[in-house]
N, C-alpha and C positions, 0 to 999 in steps of 0.2 A: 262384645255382642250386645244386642239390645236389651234393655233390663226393663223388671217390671215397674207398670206406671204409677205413680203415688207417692213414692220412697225417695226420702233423698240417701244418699251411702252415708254423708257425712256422717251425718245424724243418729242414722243405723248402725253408726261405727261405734258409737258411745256407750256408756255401760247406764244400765237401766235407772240409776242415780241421777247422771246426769240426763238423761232426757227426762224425767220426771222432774229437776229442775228446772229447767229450761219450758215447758208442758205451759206453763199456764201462761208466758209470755210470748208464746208463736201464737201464730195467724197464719189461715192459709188466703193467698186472696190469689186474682187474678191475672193474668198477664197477657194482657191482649198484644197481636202480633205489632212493632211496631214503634210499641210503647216505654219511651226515654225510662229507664229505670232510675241512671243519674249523670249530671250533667258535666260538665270538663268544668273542675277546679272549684266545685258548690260543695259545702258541705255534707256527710252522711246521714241520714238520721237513723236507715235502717239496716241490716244486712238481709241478704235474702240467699236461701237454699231451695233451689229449683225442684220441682218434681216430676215435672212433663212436659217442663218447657226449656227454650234453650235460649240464651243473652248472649252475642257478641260484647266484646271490648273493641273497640274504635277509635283511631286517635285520630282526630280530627282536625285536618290544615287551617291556616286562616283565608286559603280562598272554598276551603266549602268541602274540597277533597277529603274523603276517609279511605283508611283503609283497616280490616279489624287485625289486630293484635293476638286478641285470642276467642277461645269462645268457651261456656261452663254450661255447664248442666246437672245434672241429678246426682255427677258426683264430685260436685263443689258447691262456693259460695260466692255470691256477690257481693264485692264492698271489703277486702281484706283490707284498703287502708285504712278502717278503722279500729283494726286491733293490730297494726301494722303503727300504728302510731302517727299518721299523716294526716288523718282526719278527711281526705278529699284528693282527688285523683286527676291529672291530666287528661286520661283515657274519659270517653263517653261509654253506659253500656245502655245498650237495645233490644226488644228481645225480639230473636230472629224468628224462632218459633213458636206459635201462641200455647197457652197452658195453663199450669198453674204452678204458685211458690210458698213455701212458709219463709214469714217473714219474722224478724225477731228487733226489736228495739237495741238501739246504741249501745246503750248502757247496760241492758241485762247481756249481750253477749262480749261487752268488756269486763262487766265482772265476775263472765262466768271463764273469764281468757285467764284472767287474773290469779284466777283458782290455781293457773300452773300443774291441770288435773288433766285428765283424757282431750278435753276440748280443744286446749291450748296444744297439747303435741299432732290431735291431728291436724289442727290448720295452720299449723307452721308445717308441716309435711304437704298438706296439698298448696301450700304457697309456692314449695319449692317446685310439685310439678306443674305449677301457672308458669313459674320465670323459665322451667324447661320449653313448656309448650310456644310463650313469646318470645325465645329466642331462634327456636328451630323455625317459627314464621318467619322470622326476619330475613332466616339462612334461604327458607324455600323462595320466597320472594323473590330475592337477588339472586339466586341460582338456579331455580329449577321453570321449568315449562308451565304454561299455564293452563296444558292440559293435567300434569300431575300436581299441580296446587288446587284444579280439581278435583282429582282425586281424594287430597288428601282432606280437603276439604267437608266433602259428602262424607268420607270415613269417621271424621270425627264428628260432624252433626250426627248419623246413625247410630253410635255408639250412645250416645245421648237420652236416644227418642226409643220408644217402645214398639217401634214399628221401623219399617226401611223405606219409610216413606217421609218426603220435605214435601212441605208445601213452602216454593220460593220462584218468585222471576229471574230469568236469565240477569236482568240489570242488575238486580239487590245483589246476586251472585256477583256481577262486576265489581259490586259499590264495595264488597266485604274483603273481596280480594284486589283490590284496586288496578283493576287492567280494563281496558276497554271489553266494553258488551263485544263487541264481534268475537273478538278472542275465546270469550265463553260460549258463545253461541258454537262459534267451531268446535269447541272443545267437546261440548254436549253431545253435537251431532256425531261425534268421532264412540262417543262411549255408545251411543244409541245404536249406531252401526252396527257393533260391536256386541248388542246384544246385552250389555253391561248395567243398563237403565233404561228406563223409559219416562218420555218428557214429553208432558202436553198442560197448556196452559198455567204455567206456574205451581207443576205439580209433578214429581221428581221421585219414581221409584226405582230403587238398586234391588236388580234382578238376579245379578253375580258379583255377592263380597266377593269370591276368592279369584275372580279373575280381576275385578277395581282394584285388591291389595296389590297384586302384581302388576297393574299398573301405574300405581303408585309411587311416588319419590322413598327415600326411606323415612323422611322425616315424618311421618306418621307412627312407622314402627316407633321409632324412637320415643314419640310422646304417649303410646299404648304401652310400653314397657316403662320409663318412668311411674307413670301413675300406677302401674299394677304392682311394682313395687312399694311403692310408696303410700300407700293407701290400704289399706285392707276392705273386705267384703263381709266382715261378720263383727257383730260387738264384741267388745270381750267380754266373760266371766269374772 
């Protein structure tokens, strides 16, 4: 369901030690819609935990083609190859949704990794529900319809966002899920019908979660259960 705006979960997940360490080296800045946050194969410098915005991952062909991989929001982080040990990533991320992020320098959140304390177990935990959610894309992709990649798509942007509304063009929708515009267009029109959204000028409200989930592939289920397991909703004590 939609969470409230401001919060990242990560963050909130940690015990009041560590986000007091961590306190004096975040920054919240901006995230205008659009805006390359890092680019395929360039070094990190920073990581970033979203609060009201939302970043696809994108892998990007050599003639120009993307298609996104995954997408993170308010409860994860951008940039796990750097406490992942890689330093720099293949994947492009962009942010799909405009907002804002706390951002945290290299080095203070590799040696707050380092700690091997609360920070380090949750994002080795939400790492693992990134590799769940980029692999179930891969699955929906080659197997499922691309009216239910939209579905599942919209479902996981929403959960994201504070509200059940996208602001996105049917194209960008093409570009994230890499199938031809028409295909989305039909798609759209098929949910609007439907009564399930409503779509005018790049501006996309879901009117019926519980009939979208039933329209749905499972592979959506599947990456809402990972991460609910996997993640918690409250700091510890």
């Amino acid at each position: 369901m939609p969470t409230k705006p401001g919060i990242n979960k990560l963050l909130e997940a940690l015990s009041a030690v560590e986000r007091e360490r961590l306190h004096p080296d975040l920054e919240s800045v901006e995230m205008p819609l659009g805006e390359v946050v890092y680019e395929s194969g360039r070094p990190l410098h920073h990581v970033y935990f979203p609060t009201d915005c939302i970043v696809s991952l994108l892998y990007v062909l050599e003639n120009g083609a993307s298609a996104e991989i995954a997408v993170v929001g308010n409860e994860g982080v951008i940039g796990i190859s750097l406490f992942m040990g890689g330093e720099s990533t293949p994947s492009r991320a962009v942010v799909q949704s405009a907002g804002r992020a706390l951002r945290l320098p290299a080095k203070a959140m590799q040696q707050e990794f380092k700690r091997g304390g609360g920070m380090q177990h949750l994002l080795l935990r939400y790492t693992q529900t990134l590799i769940t959610q980029m692999a179930q894309t891969a699955v929906c992709n080659r197997h499922h319809s691309v009216d239910q990649q939209l579905c599942r798509w919209l479902l996981l942007s929403i959960d994201r966002l504070s509200s059940p509304e996208i602001r996105m063009t049917q194209e960008l929708i093409a570009n994230m899920l890499g199938v031809r515009r028409e295909g989305v267009t039909e798609a759209a029109g098929k949910l609007q019908e439907s009564g399930v959204i409503s779509y005018r000028r790049g501006h996309i409200k879901v009117l019926d979660r519980p009939k979208l989930e039933k329209m749905s592939c499972e592979c959506y289920e599947v990456v809402r259960r990972e991460t609910d397991r996997l993640l918690p909703l409250v700091a510890p004590h």
